[in-house]
N, CA, C and O atoms as a GROMACS GRO file, in nm:
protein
  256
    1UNK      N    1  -0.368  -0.670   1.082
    1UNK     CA    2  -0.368  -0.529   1.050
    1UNK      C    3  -0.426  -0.453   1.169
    1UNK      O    4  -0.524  -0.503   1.223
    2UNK      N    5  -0.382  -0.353   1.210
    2UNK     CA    6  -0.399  -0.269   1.331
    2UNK      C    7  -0.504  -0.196   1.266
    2UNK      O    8  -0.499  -0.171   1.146
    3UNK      N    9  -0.641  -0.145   1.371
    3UNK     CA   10  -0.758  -0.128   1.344
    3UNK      C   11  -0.768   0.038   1.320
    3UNK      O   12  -0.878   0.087   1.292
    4UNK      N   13  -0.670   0.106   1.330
    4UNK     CA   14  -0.651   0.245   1.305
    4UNK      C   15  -0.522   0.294   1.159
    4UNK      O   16  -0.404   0.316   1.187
    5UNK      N   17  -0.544   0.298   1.096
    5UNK     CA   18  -0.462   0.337   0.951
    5UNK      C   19  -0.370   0.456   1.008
    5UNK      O   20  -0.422   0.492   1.114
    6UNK      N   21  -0.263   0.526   0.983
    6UNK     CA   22  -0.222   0.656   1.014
    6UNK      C   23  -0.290   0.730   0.930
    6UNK      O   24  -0.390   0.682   0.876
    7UNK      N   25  -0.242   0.885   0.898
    7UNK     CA   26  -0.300   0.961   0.859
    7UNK      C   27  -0.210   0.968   0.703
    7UNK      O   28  -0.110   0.906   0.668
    8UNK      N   29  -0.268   1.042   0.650
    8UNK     CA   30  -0.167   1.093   0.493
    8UNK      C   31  -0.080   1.163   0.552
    8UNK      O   32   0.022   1.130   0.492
    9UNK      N   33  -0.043   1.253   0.647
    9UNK     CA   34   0.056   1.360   0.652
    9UNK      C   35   0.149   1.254   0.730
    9UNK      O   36   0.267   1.266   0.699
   10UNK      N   37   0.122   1.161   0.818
   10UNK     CA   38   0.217   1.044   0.931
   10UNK      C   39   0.230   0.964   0.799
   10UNK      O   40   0.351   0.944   0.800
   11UNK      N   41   0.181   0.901   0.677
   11UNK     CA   42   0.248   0.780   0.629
   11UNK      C   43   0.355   0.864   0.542
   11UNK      O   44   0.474   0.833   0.539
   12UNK      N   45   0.300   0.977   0.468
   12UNK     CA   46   0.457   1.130   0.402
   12UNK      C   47   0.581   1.108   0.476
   12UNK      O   48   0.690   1.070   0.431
   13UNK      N   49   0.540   1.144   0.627
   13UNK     CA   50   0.661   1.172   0.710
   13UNK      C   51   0.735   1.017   0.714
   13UNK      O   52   0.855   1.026   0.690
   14UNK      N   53   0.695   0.898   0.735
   14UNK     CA   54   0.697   0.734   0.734
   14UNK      C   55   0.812   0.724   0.611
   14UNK      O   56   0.928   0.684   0.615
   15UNK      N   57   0.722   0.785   0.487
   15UNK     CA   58   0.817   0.750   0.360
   15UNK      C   59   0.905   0.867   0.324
   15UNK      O   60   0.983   0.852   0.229
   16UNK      N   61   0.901   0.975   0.386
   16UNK     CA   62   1.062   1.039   0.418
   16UNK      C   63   1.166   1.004   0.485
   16UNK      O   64   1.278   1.049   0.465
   17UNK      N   65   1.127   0.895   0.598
   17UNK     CA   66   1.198   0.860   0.665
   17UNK      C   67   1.260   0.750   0.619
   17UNK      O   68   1.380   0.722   0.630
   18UNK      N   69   1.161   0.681   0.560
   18UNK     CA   70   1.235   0.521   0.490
   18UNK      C   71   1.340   0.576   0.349
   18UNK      O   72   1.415   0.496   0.293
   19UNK      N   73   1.328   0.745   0.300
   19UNK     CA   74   1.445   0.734   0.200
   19UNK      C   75   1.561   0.772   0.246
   19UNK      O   76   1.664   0.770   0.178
   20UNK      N   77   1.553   0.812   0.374
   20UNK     CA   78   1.701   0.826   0.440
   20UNK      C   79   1.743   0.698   0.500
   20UNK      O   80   1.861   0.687   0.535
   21UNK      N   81   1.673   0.612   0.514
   21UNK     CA   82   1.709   0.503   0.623
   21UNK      C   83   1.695   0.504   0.777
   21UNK      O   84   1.752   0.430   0.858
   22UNK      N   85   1.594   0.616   0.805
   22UNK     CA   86   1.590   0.647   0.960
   22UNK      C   87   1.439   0.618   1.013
   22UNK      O   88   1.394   0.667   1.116
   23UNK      N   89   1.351   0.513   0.906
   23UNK     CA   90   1.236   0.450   1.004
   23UNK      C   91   1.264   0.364   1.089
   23UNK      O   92   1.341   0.273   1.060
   24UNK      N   93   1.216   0.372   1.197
   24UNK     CA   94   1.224   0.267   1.276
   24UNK      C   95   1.101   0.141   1.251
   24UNK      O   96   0.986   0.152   1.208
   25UNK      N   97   1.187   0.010   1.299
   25UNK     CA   98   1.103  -0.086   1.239
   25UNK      C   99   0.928  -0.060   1.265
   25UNK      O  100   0.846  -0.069   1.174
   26UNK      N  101   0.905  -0.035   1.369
   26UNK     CA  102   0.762   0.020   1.366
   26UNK      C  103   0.730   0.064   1.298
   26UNK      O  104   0.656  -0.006   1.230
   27UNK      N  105   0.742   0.160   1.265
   27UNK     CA  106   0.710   0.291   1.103
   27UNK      C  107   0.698   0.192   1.058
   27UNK      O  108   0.584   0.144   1.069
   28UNK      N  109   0.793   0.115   0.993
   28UNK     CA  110   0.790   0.002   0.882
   28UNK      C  111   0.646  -0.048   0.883
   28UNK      O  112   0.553   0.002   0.819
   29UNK      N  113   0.639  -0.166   0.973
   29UNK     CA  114   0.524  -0.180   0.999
   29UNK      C  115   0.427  -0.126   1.000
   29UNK      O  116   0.333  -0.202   0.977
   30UNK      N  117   0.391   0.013   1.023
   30UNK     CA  118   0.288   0.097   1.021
   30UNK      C  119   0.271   0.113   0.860
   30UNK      O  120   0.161   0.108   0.805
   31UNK      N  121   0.410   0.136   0.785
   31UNK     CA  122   0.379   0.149   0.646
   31UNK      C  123   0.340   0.013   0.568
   31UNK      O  124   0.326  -0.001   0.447
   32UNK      N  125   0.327  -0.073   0.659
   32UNK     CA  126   0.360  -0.201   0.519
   32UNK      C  127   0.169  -0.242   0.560
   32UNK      O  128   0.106  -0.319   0.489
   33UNK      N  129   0.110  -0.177   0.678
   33UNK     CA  130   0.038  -0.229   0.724
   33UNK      C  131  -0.093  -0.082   0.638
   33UNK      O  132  -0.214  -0.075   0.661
   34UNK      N  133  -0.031  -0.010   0.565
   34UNK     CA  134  -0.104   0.076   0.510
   34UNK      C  135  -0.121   0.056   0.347
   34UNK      O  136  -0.220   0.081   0.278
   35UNK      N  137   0.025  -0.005   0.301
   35UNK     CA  138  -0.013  -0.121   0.182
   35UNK      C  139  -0.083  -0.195   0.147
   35UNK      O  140  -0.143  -0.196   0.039
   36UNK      N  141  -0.091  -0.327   0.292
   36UNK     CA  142  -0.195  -0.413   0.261
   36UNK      C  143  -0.308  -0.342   0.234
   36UNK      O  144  -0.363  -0.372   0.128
   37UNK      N  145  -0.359  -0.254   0.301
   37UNK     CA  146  -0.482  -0.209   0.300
   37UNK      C  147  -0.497  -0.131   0.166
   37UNK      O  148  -0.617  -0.146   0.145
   38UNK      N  149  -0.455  -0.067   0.076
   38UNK     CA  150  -0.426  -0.042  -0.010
   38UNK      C  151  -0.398  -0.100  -0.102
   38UNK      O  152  -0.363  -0.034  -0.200
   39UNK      N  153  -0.401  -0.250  -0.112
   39UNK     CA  154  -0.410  -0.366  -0.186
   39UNK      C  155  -0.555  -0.440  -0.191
   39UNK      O  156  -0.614  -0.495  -0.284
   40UNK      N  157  -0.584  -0.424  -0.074
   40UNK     CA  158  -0.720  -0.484  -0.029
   40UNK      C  159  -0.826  -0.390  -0.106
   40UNK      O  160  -0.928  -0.448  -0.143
   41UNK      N  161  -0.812  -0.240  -0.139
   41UNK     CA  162  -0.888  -0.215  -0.210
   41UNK      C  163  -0.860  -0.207  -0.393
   41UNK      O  164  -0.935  -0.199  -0.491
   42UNK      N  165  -0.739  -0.213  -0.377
   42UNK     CA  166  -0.766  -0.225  -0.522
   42UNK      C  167  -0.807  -0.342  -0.594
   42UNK      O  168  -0.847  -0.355  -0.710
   43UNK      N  169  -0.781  -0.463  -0.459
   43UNK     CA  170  -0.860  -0.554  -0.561
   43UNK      C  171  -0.969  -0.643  -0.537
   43UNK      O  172  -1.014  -0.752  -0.572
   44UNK      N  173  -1.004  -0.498  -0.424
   44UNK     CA  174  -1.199  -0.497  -0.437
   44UNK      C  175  -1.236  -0.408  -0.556
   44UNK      O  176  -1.350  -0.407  -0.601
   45UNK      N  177  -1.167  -0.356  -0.589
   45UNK     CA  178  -1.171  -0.278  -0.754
   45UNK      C  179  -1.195  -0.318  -0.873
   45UNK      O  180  -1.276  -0.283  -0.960
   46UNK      N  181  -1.069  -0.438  -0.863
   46UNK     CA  182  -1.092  -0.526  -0.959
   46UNK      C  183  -1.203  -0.610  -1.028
   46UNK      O  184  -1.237  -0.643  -1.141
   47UNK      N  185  -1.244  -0.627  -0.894
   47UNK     CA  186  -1.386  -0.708  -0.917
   47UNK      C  187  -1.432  -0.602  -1.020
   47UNK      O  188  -1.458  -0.655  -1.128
   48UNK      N  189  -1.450  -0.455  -1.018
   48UNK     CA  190  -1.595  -0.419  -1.045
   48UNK      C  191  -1.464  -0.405  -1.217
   48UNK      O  192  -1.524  -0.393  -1.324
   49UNK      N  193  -1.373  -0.406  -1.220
   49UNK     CA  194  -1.318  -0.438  -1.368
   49UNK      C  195  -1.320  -0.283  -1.418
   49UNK      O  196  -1.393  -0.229  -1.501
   50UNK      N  197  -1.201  -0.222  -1.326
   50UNK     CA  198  -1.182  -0.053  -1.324
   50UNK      C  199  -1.049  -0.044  -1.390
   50UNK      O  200  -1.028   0.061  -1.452
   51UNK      N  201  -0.941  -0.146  -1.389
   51UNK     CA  202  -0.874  -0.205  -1.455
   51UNK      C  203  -0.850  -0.249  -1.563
   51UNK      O  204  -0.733  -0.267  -1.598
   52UNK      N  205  -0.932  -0.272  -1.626
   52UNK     CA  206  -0.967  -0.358  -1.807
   52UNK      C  207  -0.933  -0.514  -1.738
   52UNK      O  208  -0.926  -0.565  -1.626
   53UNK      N  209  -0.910  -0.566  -1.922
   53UNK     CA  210  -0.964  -0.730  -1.865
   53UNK      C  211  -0.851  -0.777  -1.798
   53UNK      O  212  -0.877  -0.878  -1.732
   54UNK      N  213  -0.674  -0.722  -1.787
   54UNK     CA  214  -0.586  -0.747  -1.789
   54UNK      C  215  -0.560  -0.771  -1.585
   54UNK      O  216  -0.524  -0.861  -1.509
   55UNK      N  217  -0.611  -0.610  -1.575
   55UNK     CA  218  -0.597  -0.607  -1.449
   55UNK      C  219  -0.532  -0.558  -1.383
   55UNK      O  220  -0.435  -0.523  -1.450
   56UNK      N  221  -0.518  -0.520  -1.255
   56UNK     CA  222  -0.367  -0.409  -1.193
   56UNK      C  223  -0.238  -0.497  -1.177
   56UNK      O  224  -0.129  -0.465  -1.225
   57UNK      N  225  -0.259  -0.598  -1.113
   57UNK     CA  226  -0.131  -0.709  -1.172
   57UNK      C  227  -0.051  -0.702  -1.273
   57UNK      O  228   0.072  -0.697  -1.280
   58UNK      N  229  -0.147  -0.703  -1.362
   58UNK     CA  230  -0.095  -0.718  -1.480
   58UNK      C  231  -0.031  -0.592  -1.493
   58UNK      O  232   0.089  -0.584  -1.519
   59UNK      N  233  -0.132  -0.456  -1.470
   59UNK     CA  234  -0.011  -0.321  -1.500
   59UNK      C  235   0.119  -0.336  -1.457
   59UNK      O  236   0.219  -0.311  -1.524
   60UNK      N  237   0.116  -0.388  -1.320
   60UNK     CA  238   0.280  -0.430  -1.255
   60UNK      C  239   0.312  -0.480  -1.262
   60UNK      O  240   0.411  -0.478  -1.188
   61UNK      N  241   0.298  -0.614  -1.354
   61UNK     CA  242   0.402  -0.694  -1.406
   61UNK      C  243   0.413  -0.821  -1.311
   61UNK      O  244   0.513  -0.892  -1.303
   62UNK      N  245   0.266  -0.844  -1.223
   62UNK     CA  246   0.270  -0.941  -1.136
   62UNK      C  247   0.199  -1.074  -1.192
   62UNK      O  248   0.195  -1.192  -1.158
   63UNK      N  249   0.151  -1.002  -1.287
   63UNK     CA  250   0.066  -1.185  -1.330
   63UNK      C  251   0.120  -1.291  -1.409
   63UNK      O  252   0.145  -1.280  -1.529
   64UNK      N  253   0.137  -1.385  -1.347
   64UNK     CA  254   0.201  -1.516  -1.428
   64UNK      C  255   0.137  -1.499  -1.593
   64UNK      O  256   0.166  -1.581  -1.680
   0.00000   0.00000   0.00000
């Protein structure tokens, strides 16, 4: 993960671009690399059980 996140108004413009089909793979990367991180906290979240017992997984339909 690259040690600088973009901004909210650069990842907007990122995911306007990915609904036309005109990010370039970088963007991509810049966006997928703003996910992880955005994963990473929600499930430092989890821990504290902000979620219920089920979990954010579970809201999305990811847990076995």
């Amino acid at each position: 993960m690259t040690s600088e996140l973009k901004s909210e108004k650069e990842i907007n413009m990122i995911r306007g671009k990915m609904l036309v089909a005109a990010a370039t793979k970088e963007e991509l990367a810049e966006f997928l690399t703003y996910v992880t991180a955005i994963e990473v906290l929600v499930e430092e979240a989890s821990n504290e059980d902000f979620y219920g017992t089920r979990g954010w997984q579970h809201r999305l339909g990811w847990e076995d």
